[in-house]
N, CA, C and O atoms as CSV, one atom per row, in Angstrom:
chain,resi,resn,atom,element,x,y,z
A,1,UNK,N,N,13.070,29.171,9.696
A,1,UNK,CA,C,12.107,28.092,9.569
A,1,UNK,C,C,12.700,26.948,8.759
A,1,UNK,O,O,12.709,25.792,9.180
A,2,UNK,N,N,13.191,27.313,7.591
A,2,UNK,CA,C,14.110,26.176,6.182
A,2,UNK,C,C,15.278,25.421,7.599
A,2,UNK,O,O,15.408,24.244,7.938
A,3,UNK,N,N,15.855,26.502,8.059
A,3,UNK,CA,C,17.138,25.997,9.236
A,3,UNK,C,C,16.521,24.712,9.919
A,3,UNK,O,O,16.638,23.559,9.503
A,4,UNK,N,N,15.788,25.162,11.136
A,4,UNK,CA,C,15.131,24.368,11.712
A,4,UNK,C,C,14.337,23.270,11.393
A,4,UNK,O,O,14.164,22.327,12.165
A,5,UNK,N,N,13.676,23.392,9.889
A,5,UNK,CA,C,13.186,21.722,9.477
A,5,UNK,C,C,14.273,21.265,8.976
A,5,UNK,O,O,14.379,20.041,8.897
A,6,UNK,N,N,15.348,22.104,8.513
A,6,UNK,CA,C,16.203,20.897,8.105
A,6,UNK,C,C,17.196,20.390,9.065
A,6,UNK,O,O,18.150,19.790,8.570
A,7,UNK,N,N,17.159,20.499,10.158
A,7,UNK,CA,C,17.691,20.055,11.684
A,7,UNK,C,C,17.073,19.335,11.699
A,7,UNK,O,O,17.621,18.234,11.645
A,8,UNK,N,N,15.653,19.322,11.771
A,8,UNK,CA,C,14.735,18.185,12.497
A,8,UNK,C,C,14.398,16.847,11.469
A,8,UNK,O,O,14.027,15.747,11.880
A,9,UNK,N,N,14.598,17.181,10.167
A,9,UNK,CA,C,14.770,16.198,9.021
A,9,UNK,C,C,16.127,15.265,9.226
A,9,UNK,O,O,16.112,14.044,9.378
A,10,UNK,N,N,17.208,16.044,9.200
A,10,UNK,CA,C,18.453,15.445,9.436
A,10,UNK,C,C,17.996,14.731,10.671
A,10,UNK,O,O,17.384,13.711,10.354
A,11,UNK,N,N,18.092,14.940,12.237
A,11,UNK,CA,C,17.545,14.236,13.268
A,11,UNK,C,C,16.820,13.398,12.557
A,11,UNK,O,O,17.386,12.443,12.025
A,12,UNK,N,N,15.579,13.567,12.425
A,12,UNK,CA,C,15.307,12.289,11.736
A,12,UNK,C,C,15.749,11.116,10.835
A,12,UNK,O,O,15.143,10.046,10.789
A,13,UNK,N,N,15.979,11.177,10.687
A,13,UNK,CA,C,16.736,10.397,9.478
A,13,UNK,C,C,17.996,9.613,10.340
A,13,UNK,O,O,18.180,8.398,10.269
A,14,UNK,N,N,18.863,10.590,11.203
A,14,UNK,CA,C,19.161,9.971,12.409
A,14,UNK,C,C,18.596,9.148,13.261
A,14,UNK,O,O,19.372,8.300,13.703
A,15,UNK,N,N,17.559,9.101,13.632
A,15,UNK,CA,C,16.546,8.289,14.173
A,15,UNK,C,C,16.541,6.947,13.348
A,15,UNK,O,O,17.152,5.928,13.672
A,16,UNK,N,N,15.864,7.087,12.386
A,16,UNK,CA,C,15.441,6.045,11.755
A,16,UNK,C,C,16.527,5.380,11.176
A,16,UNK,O,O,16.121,4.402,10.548
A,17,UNK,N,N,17.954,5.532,11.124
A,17,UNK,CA,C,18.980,5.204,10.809
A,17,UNK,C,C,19.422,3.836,11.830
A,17,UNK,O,O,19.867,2.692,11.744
A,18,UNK,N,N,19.015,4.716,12.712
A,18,UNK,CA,C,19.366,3.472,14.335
A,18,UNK,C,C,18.848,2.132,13.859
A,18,UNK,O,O,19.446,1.064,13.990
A,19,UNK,N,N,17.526,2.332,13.225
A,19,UNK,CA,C,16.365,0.966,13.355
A,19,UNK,C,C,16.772,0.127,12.126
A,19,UNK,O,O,16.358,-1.032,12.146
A,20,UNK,N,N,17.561,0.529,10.982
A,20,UNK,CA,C,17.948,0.069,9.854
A,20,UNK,C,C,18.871,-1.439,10.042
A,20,UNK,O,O,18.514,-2.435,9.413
A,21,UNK,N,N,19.758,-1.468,10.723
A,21,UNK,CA,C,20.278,-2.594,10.667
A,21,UNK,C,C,19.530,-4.008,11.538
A,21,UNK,O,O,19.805,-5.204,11.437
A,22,UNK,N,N,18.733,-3.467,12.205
A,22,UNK,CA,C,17.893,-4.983,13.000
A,22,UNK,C,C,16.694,-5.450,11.799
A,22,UNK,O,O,16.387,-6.610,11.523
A,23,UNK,N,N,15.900,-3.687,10.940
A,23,UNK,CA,C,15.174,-4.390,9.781
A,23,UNK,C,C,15.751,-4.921,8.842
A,23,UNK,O,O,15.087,-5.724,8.186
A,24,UNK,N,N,17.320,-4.645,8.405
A,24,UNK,CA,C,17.665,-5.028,7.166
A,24,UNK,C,C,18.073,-6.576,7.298
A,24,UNK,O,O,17.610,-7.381,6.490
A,25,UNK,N,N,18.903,-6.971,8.273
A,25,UNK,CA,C,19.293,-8.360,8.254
A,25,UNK,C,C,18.284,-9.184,9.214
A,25,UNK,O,O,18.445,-10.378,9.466
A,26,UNK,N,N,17.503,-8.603,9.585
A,26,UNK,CA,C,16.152,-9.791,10.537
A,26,UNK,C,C,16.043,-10.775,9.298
A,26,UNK,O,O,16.012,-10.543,8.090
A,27,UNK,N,N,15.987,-12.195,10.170
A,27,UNK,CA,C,15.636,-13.388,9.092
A,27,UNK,C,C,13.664,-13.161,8.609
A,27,UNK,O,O,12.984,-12.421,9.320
A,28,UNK,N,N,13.222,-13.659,7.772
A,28,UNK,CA,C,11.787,-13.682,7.748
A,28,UNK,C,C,10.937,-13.771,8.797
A,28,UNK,O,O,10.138,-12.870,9.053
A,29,UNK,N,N,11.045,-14.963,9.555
A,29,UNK,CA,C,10.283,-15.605,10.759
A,29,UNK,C,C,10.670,-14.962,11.873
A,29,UNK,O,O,10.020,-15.217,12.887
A,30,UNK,N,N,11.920,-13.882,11.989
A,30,UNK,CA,C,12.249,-13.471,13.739
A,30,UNK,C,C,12.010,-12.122,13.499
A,30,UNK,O,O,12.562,-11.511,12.584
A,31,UNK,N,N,10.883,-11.422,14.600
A,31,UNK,CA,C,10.399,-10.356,13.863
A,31,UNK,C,C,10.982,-9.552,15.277
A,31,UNK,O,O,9.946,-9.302,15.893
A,32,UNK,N,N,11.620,-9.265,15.721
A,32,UNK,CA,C,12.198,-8.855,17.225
A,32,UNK,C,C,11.532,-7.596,17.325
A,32,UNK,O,O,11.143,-6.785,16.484
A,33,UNK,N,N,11.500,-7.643,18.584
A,33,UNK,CA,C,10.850,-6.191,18.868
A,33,UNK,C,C,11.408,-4.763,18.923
A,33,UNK,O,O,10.792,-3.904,19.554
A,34,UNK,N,N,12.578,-4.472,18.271
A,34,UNK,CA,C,13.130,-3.510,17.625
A,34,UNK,C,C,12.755,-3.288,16.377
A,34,UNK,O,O,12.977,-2.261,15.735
A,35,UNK,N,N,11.937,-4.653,15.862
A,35,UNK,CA,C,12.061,-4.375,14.180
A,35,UNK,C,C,10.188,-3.653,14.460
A,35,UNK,O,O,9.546,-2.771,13.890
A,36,UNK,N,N,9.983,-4.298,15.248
A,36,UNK,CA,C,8.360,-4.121,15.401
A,36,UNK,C,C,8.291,-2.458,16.071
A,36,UNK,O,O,7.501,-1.532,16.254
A,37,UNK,N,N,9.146,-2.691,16.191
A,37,UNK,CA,C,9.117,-0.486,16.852
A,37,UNK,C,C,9.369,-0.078,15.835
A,37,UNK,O,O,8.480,0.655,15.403
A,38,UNK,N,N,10.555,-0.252,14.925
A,38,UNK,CA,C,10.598,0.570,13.696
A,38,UNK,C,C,9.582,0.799,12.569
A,38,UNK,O,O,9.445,1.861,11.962
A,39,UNK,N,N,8.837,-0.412,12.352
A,39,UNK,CA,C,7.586,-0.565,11.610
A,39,UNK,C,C,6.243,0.409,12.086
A,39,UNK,O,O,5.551,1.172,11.412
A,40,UNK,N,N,6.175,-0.018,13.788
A,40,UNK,CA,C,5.052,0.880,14.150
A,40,UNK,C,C,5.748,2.821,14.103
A,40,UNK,O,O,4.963,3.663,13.668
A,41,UNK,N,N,6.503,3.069,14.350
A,41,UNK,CA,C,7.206,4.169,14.429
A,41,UNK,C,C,7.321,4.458,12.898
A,41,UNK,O,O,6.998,5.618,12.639
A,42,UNK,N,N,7.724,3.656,11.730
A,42,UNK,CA,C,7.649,4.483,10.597
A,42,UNK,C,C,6.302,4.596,9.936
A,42,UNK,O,O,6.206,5.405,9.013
A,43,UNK,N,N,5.109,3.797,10.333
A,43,UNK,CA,C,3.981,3.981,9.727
A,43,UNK,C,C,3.248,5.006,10.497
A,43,UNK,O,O,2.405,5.529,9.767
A,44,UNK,N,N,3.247,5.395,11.451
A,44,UNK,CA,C,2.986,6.744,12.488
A,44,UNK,C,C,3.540,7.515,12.003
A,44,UNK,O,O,2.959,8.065,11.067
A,45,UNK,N,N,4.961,7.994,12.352
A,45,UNK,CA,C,5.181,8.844,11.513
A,45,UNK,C,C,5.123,9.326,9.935
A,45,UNK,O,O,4.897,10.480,9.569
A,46,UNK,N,N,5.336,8.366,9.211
A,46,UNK,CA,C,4.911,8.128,7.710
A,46,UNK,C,C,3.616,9.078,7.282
A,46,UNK,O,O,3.661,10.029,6.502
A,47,UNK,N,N,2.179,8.462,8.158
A,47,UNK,CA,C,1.042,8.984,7.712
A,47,UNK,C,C,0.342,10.112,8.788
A,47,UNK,O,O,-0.825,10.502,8.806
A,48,UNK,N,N,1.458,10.488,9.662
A,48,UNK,CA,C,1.127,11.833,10.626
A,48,UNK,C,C,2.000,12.474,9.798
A,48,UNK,O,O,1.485,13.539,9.459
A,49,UNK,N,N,3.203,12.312,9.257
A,49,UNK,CA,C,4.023,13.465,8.428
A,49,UNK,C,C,3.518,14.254,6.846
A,49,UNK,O,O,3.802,15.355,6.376
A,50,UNK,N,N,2.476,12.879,6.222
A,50,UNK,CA,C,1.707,12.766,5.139
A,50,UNK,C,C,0.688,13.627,4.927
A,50,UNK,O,O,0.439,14.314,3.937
A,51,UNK,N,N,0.003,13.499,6.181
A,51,UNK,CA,C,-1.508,14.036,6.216
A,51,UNK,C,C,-0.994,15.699,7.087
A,51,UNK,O,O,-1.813,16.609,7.218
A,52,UNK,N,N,0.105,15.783,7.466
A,52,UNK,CA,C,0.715,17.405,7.807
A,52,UNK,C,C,0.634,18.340,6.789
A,52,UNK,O,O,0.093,19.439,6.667
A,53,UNK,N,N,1.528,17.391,5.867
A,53,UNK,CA,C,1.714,18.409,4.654
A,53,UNK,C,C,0.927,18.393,3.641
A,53,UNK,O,O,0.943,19.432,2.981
A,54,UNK,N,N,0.132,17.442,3.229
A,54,UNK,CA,C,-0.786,17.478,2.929
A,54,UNK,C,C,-2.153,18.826,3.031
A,54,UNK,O,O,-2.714,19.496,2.165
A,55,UNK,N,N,-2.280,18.753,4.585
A,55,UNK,CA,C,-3.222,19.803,4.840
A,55,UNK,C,C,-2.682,21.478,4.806
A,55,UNK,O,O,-3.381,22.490,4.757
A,56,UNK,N,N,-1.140,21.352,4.853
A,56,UNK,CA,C,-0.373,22.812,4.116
A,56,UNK,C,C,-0.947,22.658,2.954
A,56,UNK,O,O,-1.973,23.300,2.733
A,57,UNK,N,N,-0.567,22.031,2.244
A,57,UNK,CA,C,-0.452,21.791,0.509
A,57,UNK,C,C,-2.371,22.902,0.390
A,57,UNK,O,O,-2.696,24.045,0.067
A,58,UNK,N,N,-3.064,21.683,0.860
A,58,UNK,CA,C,-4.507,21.884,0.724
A,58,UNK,C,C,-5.082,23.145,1.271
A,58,UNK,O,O,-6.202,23.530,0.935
A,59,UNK,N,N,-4.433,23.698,1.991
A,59,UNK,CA,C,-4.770,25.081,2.572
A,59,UNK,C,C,-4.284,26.223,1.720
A,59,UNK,O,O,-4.979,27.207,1.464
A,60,UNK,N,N,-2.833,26.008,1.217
A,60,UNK,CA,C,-1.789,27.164,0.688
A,60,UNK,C,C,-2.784,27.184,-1.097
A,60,UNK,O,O,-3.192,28.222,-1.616
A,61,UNK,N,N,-2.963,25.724,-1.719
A,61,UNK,CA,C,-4.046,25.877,-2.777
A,61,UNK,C,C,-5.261,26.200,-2.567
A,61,UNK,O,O,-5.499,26.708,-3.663
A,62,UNK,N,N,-6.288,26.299,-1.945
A,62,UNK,CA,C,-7.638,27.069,-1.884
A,62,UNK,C,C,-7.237,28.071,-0.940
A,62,UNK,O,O,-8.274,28.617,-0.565
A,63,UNK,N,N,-6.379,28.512,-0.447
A,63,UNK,CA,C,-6.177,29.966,-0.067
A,63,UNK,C,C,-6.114,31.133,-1.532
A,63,UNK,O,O,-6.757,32.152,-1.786
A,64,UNK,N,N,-5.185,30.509,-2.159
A,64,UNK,CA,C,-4.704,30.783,-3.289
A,64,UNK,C,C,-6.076,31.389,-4.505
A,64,UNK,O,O,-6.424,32.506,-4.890
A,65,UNK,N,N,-6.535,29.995,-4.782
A,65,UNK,CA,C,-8.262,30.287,-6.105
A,65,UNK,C,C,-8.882,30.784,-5.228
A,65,UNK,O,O,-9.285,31.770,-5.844
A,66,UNK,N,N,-9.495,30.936,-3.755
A,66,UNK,CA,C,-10.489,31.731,-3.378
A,66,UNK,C,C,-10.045,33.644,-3.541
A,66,UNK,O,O,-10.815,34.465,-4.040
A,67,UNK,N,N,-8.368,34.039,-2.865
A,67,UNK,CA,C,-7.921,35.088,-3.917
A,67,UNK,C,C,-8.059,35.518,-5.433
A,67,UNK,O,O,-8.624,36.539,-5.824
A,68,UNK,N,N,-7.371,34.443,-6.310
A,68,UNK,CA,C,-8.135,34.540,-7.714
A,68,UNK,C,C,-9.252,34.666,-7.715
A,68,UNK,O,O,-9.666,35.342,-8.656
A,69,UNK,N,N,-10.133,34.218,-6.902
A,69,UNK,CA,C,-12.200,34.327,-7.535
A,69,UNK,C,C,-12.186,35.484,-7.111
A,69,UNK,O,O,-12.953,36.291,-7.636
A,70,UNK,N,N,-11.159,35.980,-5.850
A,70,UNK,CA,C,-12.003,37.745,-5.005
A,70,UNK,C,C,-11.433,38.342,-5.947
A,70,UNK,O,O,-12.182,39.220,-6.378
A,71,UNK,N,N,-10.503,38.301,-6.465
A,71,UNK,CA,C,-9.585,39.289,-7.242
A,71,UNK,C,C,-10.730,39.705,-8.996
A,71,UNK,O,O,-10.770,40.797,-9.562
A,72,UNK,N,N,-11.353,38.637,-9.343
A,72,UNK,CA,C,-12.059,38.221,-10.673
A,72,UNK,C,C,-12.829,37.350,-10.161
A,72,UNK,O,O,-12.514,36.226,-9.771
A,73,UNK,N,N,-14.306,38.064,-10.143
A,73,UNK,CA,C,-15.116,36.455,-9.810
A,73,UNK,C,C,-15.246,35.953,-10.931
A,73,UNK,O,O,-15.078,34.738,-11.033
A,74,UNK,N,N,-15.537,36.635,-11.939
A,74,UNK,CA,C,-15.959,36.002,-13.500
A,74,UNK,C,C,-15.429,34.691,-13.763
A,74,UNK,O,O,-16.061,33.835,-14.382
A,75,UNK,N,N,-13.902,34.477,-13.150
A,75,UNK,CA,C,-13.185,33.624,-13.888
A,75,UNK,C,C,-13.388,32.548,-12.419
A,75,UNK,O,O,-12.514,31.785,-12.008
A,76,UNK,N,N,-14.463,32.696,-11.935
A,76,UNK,CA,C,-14.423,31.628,-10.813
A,76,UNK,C,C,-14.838,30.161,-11.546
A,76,UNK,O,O,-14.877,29.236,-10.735
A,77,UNK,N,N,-15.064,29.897,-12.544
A,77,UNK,CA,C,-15.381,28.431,-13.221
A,77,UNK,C,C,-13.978,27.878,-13.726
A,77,UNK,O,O,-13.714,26.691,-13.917
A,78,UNK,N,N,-13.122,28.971,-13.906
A,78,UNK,CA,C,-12.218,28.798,-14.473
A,78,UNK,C,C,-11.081,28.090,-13.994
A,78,UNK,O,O,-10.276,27.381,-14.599
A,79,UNK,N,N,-11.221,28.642,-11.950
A,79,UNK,CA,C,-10.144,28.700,-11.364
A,79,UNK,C,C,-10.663,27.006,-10.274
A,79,UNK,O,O,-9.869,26.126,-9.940
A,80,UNK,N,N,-12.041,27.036,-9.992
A,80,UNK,CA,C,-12.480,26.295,-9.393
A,80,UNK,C,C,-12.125,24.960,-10.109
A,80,UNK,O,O,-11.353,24.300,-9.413
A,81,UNK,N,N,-12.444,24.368,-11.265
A,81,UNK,CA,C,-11.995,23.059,-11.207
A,81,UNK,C,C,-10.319,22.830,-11.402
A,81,UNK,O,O,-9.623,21.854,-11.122
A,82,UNK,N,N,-10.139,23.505,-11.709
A,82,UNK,CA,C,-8.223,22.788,-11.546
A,82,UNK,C,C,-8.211,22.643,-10.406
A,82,UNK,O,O,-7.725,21.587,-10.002
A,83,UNK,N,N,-8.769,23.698,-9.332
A,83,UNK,CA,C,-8.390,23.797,-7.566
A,83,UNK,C,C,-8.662,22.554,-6.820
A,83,UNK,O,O,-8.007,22.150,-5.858
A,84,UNK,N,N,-9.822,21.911,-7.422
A,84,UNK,CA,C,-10.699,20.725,-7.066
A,84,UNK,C,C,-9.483,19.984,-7.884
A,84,UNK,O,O,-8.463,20.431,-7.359
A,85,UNK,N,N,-9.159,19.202,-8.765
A,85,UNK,CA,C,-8.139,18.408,-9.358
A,85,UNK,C,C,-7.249,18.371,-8.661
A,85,UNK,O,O,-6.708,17.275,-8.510
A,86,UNK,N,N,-6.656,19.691,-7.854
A,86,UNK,CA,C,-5.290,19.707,-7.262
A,86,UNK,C,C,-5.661,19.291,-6.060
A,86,UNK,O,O,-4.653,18.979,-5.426
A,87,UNK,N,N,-6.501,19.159,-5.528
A,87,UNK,CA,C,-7.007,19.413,-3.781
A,87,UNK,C,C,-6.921,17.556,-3.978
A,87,UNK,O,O,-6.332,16.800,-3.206
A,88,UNK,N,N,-7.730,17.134,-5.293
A,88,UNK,CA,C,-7.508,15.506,-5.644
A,88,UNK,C,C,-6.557,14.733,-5.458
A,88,UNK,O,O,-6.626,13.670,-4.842
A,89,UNK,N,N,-5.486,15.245,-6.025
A,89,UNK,CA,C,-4.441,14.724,-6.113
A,89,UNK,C,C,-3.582,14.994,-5.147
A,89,UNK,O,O,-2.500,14.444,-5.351
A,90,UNK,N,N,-3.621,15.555,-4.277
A,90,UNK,CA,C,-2.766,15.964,-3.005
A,90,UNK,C,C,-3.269,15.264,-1.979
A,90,UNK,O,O,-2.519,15.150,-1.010
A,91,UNK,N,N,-4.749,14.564,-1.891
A,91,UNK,CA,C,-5.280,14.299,-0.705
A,91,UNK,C,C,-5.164,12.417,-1.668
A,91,UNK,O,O,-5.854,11.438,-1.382
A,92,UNK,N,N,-4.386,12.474,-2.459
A,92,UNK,CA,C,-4.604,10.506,-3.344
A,92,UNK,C,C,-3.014,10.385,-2.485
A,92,UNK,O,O,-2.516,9.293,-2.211
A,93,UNK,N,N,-2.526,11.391,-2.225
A,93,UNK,CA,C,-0.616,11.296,-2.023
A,93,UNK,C,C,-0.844,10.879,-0.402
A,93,UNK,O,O,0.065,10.237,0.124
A,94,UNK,N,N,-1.873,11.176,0.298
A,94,UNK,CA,C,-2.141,10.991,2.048
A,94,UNK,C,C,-2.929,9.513,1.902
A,94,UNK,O,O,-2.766,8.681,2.794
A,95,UNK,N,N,-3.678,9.252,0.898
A,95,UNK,CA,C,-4.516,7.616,0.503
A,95,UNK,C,C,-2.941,6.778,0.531
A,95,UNK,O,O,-2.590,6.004,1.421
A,96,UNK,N,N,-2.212,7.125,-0.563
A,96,UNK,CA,C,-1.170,6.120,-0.669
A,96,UNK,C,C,-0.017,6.369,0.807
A,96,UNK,O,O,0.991,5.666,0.745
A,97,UNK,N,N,-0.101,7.074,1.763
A,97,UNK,CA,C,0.718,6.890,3.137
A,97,UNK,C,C,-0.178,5.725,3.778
A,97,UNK,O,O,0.066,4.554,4.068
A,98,UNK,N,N,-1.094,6.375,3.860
A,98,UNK,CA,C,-1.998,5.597,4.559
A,98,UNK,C,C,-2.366,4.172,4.320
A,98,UNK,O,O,-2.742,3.440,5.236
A,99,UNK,N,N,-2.234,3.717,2.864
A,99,UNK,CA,C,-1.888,2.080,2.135
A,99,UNK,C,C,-0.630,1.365,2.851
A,99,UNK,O,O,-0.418,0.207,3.210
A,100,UNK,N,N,0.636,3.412,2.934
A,100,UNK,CA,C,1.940,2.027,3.543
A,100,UNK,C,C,1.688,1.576,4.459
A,100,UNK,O,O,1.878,0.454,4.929
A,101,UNK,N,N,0.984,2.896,4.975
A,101,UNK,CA,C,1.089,2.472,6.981
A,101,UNK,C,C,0.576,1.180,7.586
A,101,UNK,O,O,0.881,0.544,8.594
A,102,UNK,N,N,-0.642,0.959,6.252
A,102,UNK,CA,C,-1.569,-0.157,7.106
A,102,UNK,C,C,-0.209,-1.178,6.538
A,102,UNK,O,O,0.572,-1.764,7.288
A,103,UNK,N,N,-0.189,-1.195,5.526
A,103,UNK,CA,C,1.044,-2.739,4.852
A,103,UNK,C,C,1.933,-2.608,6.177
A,103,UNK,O,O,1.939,-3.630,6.864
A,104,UNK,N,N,2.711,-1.492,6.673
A,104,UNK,CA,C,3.554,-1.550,7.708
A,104,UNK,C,C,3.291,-2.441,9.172
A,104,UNK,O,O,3.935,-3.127,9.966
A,105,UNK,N,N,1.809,-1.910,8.943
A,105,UNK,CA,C,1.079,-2.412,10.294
A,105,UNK,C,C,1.166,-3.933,10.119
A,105,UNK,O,O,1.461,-4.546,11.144
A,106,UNK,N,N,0.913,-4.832,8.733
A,106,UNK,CA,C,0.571,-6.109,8.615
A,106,UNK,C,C,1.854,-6.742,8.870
A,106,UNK,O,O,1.970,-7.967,8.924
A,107,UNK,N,N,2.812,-5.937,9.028
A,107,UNK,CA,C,4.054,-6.781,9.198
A,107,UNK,C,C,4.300,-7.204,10.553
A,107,UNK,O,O,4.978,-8.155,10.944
A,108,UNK,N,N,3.682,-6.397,11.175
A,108,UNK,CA,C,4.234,-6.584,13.410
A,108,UNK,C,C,3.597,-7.763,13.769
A,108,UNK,O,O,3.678,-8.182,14.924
C-alpha cells in the first residue's frame, strides 16, 4: 500500500512538474490555456486530495474514542471532547484547501 502511494505521489508530482514552467514565467496579463489547466487541475485535485484524507484522518479518530468509550464508558467525557477538538481541526485543514482552490479558481 506505502509502495503504491508512493508511485502514485511521485507520478504526481511528475504531472504537475510538466505545468510548472508555462505557470512560472507566464507574464501577468497572458494567462494561456496551459496555465489555466494547471490552476483548474491543481485546485481539483488540491481539495479532492484534502477532503480524502481528511475523511481517513476523521474516521481513523472517532473509530478510535468510540473504542476508548466501549472499552471504559466512565471516561466517555473524558475522551469525547479532545475527539471533537481533533475532528475540528482536521476538518479547518479541508476549510483552508478549499480557500486555495477557490483563490486558484479566481485566477482562470
Amino acid at each position: 500500500m506505502k509502495t503504491a502511494l508512493s508511485i502514485l505521489s511521485i507520478f504526481g508530482v511528475a504531472i504537475l512538474a510538466a505545468f510548472i514552467p508555462d505557470a512560472a514565467f507566464a507574464q501577468e496579463g497572458s494567462g494561456g490555456e496551459l496555465t489555466k489547466l494547471g490552476l483548474a487541475l491543481g485546485a481539483g485535485l488540491g481539495i479532492g486530495i484534502a477532503a480524502g484524507v481528511a475523511g481517513l484522518g476523521q474516521g481513523r479518530a472517532t473509530a478510535a474514542a468510540l473504542s476508548g468509550i466501549a472499552r471504559n464508558p466512565g471516561a466517555s467525557s473524558k475522551i469525547l471532547t479532545p475527539m471533537i477538538i481533533g475532528l475540528a481541526l482536521i476538518e479547518s485543514l479541508v476549510i483552508y484547501a478549499l480557500l486555495i482552490a477557490f483563490l486558484l479558481q479566481g485566477k482562470i
